[in-house]
N, C-alpha and C positions, 0 to 999 in steps of 0.2 A: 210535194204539197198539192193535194186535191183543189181546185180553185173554180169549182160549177158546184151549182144546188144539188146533193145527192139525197134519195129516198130511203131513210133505214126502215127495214120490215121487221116486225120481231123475231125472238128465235135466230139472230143472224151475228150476236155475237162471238165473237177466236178471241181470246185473251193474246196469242202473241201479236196482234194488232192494236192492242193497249196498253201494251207496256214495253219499257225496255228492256231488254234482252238479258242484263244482268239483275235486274228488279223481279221476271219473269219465274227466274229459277233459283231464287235467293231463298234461306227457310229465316223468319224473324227471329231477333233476338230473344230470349225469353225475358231479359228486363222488359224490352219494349211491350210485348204482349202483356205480361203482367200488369205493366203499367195501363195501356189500355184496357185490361178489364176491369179495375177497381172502380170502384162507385163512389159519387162524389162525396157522400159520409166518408168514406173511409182516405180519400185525398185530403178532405175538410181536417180532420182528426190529425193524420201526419203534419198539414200543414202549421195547424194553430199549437198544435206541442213544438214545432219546431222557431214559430214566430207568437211567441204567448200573449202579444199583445193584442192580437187582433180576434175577434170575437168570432165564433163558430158563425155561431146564429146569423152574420155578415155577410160572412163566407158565403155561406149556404144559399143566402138570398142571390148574393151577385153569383155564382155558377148556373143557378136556375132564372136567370134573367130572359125574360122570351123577348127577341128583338122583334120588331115592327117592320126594318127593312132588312138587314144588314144578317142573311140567313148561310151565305159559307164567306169564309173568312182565310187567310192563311198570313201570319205573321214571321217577321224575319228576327232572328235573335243571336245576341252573340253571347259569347261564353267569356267571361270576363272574371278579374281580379280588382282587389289593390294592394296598397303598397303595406296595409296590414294584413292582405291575403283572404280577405272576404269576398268568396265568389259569386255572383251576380251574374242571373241572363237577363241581359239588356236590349230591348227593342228596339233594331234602328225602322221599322217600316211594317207597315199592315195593308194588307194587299187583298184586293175587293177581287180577284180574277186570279185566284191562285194557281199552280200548278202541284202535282203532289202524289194524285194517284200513279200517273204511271211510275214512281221512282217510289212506290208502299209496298214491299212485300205484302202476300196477302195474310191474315189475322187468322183467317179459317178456311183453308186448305179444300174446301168440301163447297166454299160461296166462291165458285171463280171469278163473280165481278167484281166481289171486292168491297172498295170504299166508291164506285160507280154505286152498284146499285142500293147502298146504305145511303150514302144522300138522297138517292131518290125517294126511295121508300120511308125514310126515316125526318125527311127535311120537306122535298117538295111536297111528296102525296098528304099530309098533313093540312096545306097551305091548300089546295084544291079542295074550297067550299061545299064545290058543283060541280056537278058533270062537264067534259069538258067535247063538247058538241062541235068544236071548227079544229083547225089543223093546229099544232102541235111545232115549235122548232127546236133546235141550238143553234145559236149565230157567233162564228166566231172570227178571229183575224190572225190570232196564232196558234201554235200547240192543235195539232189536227190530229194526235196521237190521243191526248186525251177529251177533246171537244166530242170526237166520235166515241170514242167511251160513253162519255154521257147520254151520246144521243141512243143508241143502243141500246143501254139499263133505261133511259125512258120509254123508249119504244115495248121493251117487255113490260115494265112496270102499268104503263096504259093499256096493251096490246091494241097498240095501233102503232100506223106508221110516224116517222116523225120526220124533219124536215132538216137537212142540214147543210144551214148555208153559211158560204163563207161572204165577208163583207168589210173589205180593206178600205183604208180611204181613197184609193184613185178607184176603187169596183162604180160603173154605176149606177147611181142613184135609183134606175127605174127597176131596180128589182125587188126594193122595198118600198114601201108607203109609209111617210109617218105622220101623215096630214093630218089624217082623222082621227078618231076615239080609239080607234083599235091599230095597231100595227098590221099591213097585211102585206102579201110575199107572189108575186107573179111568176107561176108555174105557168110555160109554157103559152104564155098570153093571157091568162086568165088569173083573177087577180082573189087570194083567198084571205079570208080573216084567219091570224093566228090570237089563240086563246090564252096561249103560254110558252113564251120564252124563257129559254135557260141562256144568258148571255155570256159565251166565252170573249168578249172584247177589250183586248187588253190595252189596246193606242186610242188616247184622249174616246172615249166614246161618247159624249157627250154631243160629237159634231155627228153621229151617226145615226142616235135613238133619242127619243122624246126622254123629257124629263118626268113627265107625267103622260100614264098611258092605260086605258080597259085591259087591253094585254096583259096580262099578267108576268111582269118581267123579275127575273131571280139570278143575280143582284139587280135591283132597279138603280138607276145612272145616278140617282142623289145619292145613292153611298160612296159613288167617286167621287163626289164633290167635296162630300164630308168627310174626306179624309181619308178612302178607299183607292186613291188614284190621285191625292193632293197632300203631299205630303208636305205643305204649310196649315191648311185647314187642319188637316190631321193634327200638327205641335199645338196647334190651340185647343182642337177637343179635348188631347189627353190634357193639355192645365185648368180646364173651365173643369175635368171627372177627378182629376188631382184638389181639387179644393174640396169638392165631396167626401172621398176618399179619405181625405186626411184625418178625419173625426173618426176612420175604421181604422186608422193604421197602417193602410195600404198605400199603394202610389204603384205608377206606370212609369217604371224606371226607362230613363232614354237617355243616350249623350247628350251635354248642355246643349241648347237649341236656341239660336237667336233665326226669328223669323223677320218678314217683310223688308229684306236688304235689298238696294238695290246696286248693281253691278258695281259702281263706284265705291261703295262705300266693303265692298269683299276683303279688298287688303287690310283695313282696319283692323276689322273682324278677325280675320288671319294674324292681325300681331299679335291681337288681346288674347289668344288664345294659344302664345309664344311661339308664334310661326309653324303653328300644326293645324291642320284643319282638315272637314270635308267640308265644302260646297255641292248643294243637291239643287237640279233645274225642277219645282215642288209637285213638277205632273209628269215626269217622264217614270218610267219602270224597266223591268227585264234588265239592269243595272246600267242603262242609258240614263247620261245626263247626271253623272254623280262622278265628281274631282277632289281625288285624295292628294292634299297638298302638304308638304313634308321643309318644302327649301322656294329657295330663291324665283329658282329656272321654273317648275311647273305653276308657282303663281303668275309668272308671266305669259306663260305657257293660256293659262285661262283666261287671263284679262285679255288678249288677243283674240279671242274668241267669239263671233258672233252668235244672237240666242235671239228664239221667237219672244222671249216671255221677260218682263222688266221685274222681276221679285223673283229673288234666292233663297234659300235658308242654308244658313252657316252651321255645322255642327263641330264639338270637339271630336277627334280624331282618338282612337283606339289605336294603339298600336303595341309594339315594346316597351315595356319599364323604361328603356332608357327615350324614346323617344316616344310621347304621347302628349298628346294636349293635357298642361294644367290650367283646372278650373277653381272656383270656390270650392268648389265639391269636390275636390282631390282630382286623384289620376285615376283613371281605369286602365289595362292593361289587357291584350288577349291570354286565356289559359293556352289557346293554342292544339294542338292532335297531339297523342305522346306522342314522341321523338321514338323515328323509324331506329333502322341498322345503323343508317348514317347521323345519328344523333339528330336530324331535321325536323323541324316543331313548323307545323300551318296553321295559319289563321284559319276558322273555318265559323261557321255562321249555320243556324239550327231553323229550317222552318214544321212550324208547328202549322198543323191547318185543322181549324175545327168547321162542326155544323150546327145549322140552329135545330133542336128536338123539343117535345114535348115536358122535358126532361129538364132542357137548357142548353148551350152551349155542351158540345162536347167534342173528344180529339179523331181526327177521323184520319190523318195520312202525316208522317213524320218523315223529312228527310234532311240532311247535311249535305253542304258542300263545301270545299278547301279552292285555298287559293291558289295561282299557278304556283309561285316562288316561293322558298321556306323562310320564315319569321326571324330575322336574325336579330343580335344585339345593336350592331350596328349598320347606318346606313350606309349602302355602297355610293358613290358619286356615280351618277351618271345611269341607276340603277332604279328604273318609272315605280314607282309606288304601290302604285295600283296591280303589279304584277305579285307583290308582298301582302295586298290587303283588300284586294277583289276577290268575293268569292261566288258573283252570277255565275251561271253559264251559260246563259241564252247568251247569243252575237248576230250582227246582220249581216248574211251574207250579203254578195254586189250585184245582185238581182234582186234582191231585197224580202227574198225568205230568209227565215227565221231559221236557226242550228243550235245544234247544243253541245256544249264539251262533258261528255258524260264520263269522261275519264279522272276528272275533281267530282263526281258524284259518289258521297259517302252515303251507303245505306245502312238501315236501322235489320242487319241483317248478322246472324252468329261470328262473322272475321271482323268486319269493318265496325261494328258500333267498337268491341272493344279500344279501338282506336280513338275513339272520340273523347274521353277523357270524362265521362258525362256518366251520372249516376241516376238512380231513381227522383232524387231532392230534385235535380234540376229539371228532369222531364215535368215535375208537380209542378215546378217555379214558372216552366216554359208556356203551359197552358194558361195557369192563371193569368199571367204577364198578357197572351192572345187575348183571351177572353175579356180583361181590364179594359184592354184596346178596341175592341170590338164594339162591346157597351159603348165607349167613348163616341165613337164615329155612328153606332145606331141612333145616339141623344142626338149629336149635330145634327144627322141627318134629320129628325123628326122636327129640329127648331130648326131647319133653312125651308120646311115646307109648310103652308098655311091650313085652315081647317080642310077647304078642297081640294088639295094636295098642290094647289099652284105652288109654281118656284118663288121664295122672299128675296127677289134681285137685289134689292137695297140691304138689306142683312148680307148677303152674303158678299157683295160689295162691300160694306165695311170691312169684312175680317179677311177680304182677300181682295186687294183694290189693285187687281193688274189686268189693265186695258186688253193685252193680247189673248189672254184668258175670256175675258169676261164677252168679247168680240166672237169666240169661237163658240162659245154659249150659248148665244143669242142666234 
């Protein structure tokens, strides 16, 4: 891991420096290609013949929604059943700092950047008004495979150089300014105004970058707050876009979600939802801070545990037919990967990652991942959960870089998709589901900021009233 300011010059991108190794030499599926090049008439048309309730004309509006902030997106989704066997991709998390390009086969063999340089071209250069006259960055704190991706497709796409810094929470402080109107970056003593930031900051960033800023920042930090990087504000945008919604027939399907719990009151939570549960800490990501609880031992397992942040959210638990959290709303279930030589079926979880266009929302990098352990019927004693129905791969290492298990990395490439159990219906289901999500957290985001983009502290206090949070904020 790179960990100094480096200068990208244009012309200096290598693709085996932006991808991994098996993503690098993979050819795509031809469903998935397919699927990514139909137009959204003709998604709109499949979709509303297969859900006839729901009005094209709808449709149509909410694909072509142009967001205000919330411009790349990447949501997390599982592949799910129930017990009448109606399959469902279910949203557990929508993620403002996605990762996706390096693990995309590329679409067109002939564009070597990829889905690098289609967000750029496609998403930022769009968003630039005006000339862009001061310096240029990507700031980021992980993923330095793909952060440098970006900065390199920006550096061609401007032909200029760009700025690539990294910026952890112990780095510090006097390398960036964020006092004043503009964000600016001290090269070598001398202190430069940046015009435009692409922000790779994936830990709380909020304590790092203004909330309002001249800079031009892509994502700017209120989409983390709206639900980007808060995964309790997030359960309330999708039910404040769910009451909208429901007059079109749509909804942003998610496991039941009880928010604003606080520590004491988890067990409860945990009964009502017949001793199955996940518990998620609502600001952490890269799959930190999220307790899959199944029995006895790992609820205590977590009540013993100390935490910076005094509000939880409790979700029902996905797992096995035989063992899953029931709700009012029945059981949901994983479909699972088809079952290998050895008959073995994984949990596995689908991110879709879109970009904002001219156009609307659209899908820009698709990839799968499986969990360590195979999905059985029944639970073994003594046998952590989370090795059954974790499917991150980011981990910290003891130096406190960032790693990846790319060996649970399923791609959207001619062996492995077939494996995924997953048709064209569900890639339609998957995007919409993102996009739903998206909209959701771009409205929050527009209603926690005032006409001159000040933060509304008292608003957002109400809907998320946790001291440790709202401390680091400020």
């Amino acid at each position: 891991m790179i960990k100094y300011t480096e200068i990208i010059e244009p012309n200096t991108f290598e693709s085996e420096n932006h991808w991994y190794e098996k993503s690098l030499n993979a050819t795509i599926h031809p469903m998935v290609s397919y699927f990514l090049n139909l137009t959204n008439d003709r998604i709109v048309k499949r979709y509303c013949h297969l859900n006839p309730k729901v009005n094209s004309n709808d449709l149509k509006e909410i694909l072509s929604y142009n967001p205000k902030y919330y411009h790349l997106s990447g949501a997390d989704l599982l592949h799910v059943t129930t017990e009448k066997g109606k399959r469902q991709m279910v949203i557990i998390e929508n993620n403002s700092c996605p990762s996706g390009q390096k693990s995309m086969p590329l679409l067109n063999e002939f564009k070597e950047q990829g889905g690098y340089r289609k967000f750029m071209e496609h998403t930022i250069k769009p968003l630039l008004k005006k000339k862009i006259n001061n310096a240029v960055a990507v700031i980021y704190d992980k993923n330095y495979m793909e952060a440098s991706g970006y900065a390199h497709a920006m550096s061609d796409m401007l032909n200029k150089k760009v700025y690539l810094v990294p910026y952890y929470n112990d780095l510090d402080k006097n390398h960036i300014d964020i006092s004043g109107d503009f964000i600016r970056l001290n090269i070598n003593g001398e202190w430069i105004q940046l015009d435009l930031v692409f922000r790779y900051l994936t830990q709380k960033p909020w304590n790092r970058l203004p909330i309002s800023s001249k800079t031009k920042i892509i994502n700017p930090t209120i989409v983390c707050l709206a639900g980007g990087r808060n995964k309790l504000i997030a359960s309330k945008a999708y039910s404040f876009y769910n009451s909208e919604l429901q007059q079109k027939n749509l909804k942003i399907i998610t496991p039941h979600t009880i928010w604003d719990v606080n520590k004491n009151e988890v067990p409860l939570w945990v009964d009502n939802l017949g001793g199955k549960a996940v518990v998620k800490i609502p600001y952490s990501n890269a799959g930190q801070g999220v307790f899959t609880i199944v029995n006895q031992e790992e609820l205590d397992n977590f009540m013993k545990m100390d935490f910076d942040y005094n509000k939880f959210i409790v979700q029902s638990l996905v797992g096995n037919y035989n063992w899953s959290s029931t709700t009012s709303e029945g059981k949901y279930y994983h479909v699972g990967t088809v079952p290998n030589q050895k008959g073995q079926s994984f949990v596995l979880d689908f991110r879709m990652m879109i970009h904002a266009t001219k156009e609307g929302y659209k899908p820009i990098s698709i990839y799968s991942r499986r969990a360590k352990a195979p999905l059985k019927d029944t639970l073994q004693d003594g046998k952590a959960s989370w090795d059954i129905l974790g499917t991150n791969l980011s981990y910290k290492k003891e130096n406190g870089d960032w790693g990846s298990d790319t060996n649970r990395l399923l791609l959207m490439e001619r062996k492995e998709f077939n494996n995924l159990g997953i048709g064209l219906d569900d890639l339609i289901e998957a995007y919409i589901q993102t996009v739903l999500t998206s909209i959701a957290i771009d409205k929050m985001a527009i209603q926690l900021l005032n006409k001159k983009g000040g933060f509304k502290h008292k608003l957002f206090k109400s809907l998320n009233d946790d001291d440790s949070l709202i401390k680091e904020i400020i």
